[in-house]
N, CA, C and O atoms as CSV, one atom per row, in Angstrom:
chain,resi,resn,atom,element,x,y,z
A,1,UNK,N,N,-5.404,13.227,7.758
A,1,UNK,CA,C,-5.278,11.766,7.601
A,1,UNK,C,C,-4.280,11.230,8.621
A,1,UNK,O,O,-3.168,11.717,8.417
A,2,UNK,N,N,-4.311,10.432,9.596
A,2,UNK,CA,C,-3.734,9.828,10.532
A,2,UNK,C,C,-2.658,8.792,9.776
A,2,UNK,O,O,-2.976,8.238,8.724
A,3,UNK,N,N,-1.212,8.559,10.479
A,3,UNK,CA,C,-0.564,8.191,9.874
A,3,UNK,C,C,-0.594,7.136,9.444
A,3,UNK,O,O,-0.204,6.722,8.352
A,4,UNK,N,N,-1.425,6.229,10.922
A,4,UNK,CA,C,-1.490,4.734,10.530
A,4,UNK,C,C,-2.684,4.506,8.879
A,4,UNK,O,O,-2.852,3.539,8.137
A,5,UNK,N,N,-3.170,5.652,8.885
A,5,UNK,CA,C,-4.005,4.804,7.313
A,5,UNK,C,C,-2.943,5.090,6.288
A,5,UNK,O,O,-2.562,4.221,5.504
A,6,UNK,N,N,-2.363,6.586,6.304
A,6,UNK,CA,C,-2.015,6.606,5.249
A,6,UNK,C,C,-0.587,5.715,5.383
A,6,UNK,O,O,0.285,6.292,4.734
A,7,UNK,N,N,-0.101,4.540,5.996
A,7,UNK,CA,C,0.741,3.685,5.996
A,7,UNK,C,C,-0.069,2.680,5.515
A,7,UNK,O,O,0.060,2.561,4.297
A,8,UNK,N,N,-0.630,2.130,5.866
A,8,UNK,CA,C,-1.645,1.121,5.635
A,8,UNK,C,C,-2.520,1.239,3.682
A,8,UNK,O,O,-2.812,0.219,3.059
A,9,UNK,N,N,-2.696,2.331,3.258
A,9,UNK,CA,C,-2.672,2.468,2.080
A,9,UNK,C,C,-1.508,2.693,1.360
A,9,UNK,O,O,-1.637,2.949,0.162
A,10,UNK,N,N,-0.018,2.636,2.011
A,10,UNK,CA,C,1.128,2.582,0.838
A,10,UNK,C,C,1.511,1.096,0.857
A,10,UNK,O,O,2.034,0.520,-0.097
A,11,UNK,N,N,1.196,0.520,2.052
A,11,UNK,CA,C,0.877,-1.370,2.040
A,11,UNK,C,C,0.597,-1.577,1.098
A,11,UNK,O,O,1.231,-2.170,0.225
A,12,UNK,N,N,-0.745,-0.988,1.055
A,12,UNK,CA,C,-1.738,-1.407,0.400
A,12,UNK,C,C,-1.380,-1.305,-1.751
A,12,UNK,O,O,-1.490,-2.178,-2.612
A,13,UNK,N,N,-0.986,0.067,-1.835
A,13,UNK,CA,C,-0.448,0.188,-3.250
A,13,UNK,C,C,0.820,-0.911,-3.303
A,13,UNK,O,O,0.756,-1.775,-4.178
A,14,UNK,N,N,2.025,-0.903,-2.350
A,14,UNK,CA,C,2.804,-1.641,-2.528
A,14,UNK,C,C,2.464,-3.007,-3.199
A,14,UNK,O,O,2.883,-3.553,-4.219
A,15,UNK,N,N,1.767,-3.274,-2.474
A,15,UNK,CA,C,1.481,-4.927,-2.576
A,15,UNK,C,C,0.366,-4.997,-4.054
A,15,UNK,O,O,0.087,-6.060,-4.609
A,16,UNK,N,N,-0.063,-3.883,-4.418
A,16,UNK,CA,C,-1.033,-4.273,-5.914
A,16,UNK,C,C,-0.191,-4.191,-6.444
A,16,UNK,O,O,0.003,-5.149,-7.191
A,17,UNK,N,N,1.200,-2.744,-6.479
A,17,UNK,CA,C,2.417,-3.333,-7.342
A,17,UNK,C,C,2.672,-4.430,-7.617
A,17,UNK,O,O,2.528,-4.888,-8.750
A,18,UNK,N,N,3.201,-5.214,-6.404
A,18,UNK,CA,C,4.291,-6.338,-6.269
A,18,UNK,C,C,3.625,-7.622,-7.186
A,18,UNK,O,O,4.245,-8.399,-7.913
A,19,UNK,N,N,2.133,-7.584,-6.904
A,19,UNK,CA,C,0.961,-8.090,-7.636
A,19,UNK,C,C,0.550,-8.114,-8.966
A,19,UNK,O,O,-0.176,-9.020,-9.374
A,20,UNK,N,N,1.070,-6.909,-9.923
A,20,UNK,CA,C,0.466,-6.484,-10.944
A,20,UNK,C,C,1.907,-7.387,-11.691
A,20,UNK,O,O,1.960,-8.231,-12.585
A,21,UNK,N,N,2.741,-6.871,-11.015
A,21,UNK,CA,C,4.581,-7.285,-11.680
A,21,UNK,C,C,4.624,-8.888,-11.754
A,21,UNK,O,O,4.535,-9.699,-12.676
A,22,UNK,N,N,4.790,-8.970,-10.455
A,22,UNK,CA,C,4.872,-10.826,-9.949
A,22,UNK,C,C,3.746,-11.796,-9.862
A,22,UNK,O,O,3.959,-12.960,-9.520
């Protein structure tokens, strides 16, 4: 897995966090 996705999918969880909370 190349780094840029698997950065791009902890974006990605981050932000459904930040989403689910706020």
């Amino acid at each position: 897995m190349s780094k840029q996705l698997t950065t791009g999918i902890a974006v990605a969880a981050a932000l459904a966090v930040v989403g689910l909370f706020f």
